[in-house]
PANU-349868 format. One record per residue (C-alpha): residue in three letters; x, y, z; residue number from 1. Coordinates in Angstrom, 2 decimals. Layout:
BEGIN
<aa->ala	px->X	py->Y	pz->Z	i->NUM>
...
END
This chain:
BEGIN
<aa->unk	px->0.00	py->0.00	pz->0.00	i->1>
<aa->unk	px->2.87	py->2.17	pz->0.81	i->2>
<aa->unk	px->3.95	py->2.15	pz->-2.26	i->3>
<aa->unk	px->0.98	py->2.43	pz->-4.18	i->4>
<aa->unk	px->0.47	py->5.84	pz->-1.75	i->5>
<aa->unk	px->4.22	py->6.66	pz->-3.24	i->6>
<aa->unk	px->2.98	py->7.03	pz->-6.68	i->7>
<aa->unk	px->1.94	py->10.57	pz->-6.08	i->8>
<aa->unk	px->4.84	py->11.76	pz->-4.89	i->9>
<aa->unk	px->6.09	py->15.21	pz->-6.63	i->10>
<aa->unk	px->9.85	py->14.83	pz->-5.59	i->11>
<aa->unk	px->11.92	py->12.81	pz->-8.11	i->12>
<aa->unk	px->14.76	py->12.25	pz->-5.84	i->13>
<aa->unk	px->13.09	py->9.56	pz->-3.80	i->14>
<aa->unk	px->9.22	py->8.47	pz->-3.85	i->15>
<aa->unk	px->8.35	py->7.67	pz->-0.49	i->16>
<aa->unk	px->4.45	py->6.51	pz->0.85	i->17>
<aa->unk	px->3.36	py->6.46	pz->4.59	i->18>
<aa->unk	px->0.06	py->4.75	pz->5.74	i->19>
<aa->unk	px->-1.22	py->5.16	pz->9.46	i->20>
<aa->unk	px->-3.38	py->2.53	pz->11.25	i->21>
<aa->unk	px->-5.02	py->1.97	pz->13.96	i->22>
<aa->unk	px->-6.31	py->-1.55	pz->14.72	i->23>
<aa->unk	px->-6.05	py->-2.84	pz->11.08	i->24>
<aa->unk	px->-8.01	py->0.10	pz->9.50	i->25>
<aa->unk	px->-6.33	py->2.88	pz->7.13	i->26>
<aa->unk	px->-6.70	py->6.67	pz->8.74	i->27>
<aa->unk	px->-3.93	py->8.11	pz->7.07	i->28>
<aa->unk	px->-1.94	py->8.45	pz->4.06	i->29>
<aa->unk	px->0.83	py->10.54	pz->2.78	i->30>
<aa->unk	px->3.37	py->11.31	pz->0.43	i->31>
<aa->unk	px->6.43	py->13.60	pz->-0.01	i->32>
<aa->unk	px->5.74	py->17.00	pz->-2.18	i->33>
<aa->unk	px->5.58	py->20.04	pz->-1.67	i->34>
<aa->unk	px->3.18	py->22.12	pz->0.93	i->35>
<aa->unk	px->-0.52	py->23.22	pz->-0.09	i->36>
<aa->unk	px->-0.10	py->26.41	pz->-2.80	i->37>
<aa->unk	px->3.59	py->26.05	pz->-3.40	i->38>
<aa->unk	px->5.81	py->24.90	pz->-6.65	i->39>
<aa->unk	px->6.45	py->21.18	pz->-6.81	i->40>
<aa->unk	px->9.80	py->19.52	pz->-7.29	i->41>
<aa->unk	px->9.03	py->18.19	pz->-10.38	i->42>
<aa->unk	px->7.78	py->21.94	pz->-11.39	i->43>
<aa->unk	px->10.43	py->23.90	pz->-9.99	i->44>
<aa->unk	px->13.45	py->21.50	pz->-9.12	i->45>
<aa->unk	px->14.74	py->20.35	pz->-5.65	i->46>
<aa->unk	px->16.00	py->22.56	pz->-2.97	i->47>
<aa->unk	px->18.84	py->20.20	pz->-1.86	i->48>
<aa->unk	px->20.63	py->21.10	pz->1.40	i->49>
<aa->unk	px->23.01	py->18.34	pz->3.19	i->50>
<aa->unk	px->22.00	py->15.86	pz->0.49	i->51>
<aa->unk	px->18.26	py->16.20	pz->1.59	i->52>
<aa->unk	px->15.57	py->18.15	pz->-0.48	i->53>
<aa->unk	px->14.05	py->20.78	pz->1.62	i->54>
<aa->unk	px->10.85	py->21.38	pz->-0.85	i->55>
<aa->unk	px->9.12	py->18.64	pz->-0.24	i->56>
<aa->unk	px->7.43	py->17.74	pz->2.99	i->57>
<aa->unk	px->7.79	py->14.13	pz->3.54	i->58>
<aa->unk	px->5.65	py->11.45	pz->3.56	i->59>
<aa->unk	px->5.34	py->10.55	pz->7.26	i->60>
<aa->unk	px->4.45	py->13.74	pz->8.08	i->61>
<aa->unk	px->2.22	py->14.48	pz->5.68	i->62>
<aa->unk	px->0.48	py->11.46	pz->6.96	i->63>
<aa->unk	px->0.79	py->12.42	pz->10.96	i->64>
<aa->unk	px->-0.56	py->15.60	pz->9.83	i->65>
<aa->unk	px->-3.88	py->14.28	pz->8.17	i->66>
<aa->unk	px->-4.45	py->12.50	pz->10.86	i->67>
<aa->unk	px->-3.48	py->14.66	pz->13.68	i->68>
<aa->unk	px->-6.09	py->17.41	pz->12.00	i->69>
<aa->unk	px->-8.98	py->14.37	pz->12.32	i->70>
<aa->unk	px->-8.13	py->14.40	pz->16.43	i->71>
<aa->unk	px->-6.86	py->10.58	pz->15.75	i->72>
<aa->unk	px->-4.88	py->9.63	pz->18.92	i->73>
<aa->unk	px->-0.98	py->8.44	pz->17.98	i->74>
<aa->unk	px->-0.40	py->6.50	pz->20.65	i->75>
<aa->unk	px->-1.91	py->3.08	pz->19.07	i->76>
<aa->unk	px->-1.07	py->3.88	pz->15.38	i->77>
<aa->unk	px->1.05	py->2.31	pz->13.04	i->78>
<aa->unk	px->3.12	py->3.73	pz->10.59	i->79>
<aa->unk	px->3.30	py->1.90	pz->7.52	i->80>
<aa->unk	px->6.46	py->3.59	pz->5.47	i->81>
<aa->unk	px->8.16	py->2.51	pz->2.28	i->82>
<aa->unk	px->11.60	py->3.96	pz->3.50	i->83>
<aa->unk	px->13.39	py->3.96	pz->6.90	i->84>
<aa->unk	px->11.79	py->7.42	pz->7.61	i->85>
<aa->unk	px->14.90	py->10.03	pz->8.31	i->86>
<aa->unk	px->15.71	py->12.10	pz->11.54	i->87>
<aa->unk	px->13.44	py->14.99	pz->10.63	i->88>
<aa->unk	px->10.72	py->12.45	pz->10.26	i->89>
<aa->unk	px->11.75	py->10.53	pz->13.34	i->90>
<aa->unk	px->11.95	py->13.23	pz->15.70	i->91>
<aa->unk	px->7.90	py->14.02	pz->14.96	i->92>
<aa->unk	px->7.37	py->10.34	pz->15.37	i->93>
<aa->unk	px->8.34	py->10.20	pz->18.64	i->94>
<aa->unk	px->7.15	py->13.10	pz->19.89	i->95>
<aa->unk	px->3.30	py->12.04	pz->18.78	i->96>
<aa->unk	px->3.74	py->9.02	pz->20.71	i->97>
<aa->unk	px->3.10	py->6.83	pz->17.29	i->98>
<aa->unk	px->2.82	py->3.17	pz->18.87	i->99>
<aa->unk	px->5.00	py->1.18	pz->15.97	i->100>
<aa->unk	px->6.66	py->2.14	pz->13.01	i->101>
<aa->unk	px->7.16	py->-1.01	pz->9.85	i->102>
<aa->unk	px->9.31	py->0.17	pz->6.49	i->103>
<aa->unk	px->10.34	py->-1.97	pz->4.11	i->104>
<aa->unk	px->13.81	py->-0.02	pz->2.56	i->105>
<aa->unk	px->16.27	py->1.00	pz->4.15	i->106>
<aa->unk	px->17.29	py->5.02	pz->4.43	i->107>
<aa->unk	px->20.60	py->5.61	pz->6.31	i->108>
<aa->unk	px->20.46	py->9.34	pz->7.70	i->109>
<aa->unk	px->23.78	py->9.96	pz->9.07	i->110>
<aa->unk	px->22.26	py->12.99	pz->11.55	i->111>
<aa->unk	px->21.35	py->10.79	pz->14.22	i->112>
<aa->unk	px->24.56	py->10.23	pz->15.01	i->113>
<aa->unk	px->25.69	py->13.73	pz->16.08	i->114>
<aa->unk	px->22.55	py->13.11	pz->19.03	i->115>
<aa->unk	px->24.58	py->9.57	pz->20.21	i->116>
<aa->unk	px->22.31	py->7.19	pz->18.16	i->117>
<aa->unk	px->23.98	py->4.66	pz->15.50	i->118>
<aa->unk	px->21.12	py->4.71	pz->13.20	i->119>
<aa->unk	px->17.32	py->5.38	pz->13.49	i->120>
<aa->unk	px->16.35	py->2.47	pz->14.65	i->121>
<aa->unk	px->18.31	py->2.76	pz->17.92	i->122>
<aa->unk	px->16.40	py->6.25	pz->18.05	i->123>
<aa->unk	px->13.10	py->4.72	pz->17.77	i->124>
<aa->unk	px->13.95	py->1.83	pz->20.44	i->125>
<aa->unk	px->15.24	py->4.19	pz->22.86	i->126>
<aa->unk	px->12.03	py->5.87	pz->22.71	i->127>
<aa->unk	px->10.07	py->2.95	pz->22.94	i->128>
<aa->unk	px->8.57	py->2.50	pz->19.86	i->129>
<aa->unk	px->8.77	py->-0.72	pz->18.00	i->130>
<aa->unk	px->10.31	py->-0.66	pz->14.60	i->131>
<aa->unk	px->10.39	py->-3.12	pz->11.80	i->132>
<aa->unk	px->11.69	py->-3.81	pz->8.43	i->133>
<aa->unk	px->9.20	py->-5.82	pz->6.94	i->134>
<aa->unk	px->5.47	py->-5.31	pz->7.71	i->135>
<aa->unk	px->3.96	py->-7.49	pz->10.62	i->136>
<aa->unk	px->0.35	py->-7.64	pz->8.43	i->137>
<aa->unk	px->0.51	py->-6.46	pz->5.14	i->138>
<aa->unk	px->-2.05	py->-3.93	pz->4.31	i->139>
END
């Protein structure tokens, strides 16, 4: 589903897809491009600072958004992603209190380590939420 949701990305650098859930049932979905009114990526070109493009917002929180506008609680979601989401998306993650998070690629974000973490995983697990690389129950 996650990548399906990918599909309408507007960044060509990397399509990415995010899908919340709570108790088996889709609330959420989102994709990276760029916010309500402005150019898109594939319009106007990246903005690429530290190897990341800064146009687009990305598909996790585009997804936490949605459903954080609904009033959906975080605390039992899951976030379906179709990339290890990076330390920008991470960060909002854990501070919504999202209950798991399952990708399927891998995205190495070298940032976490300047805050003592040796990739995002150990971020998420330190915070107590479960991560996974392959989806638990495909959706």
């Amino acid at each position: 589903m996650t990548e399906v949701v990918a599909l309408r990305s507007s960044c060509p650098r990397m399509a990415v897809g995010a899908v919340m859930t709570v108790q088996g049932r889709i609330i959420s979905t989102g994709y990276n491009g760029s916010p309500r009114g402005t150019a898109h990526c594939e319009d106007a070109g990246c903005i690429v600072t530290d190897g990341h493009c800064i146009r687009a917002v990305h598909a996790e929180h585009n997804a936490l958004l949605f459903a954080n506008l609904q009033g959906v609680s975080m605390h039992e979601t899951i976030l379906y992603c179709s990339h290890l989401p990076c330390w920008e998306c991470l960060k909002i993650i854990i501070q919504l209190h999202v209950g798991a998070v399952c990708y399927h690629r891998s995205y190495r974000d070298n940032r976490c380590e300047k805050f003592g973490y040796t990739s995002q995983i150990d971020a998420f697990r330190a915070a107590c939420i479960d991560v996974f690389q392959e989806y638990p129950v495909m959706i």
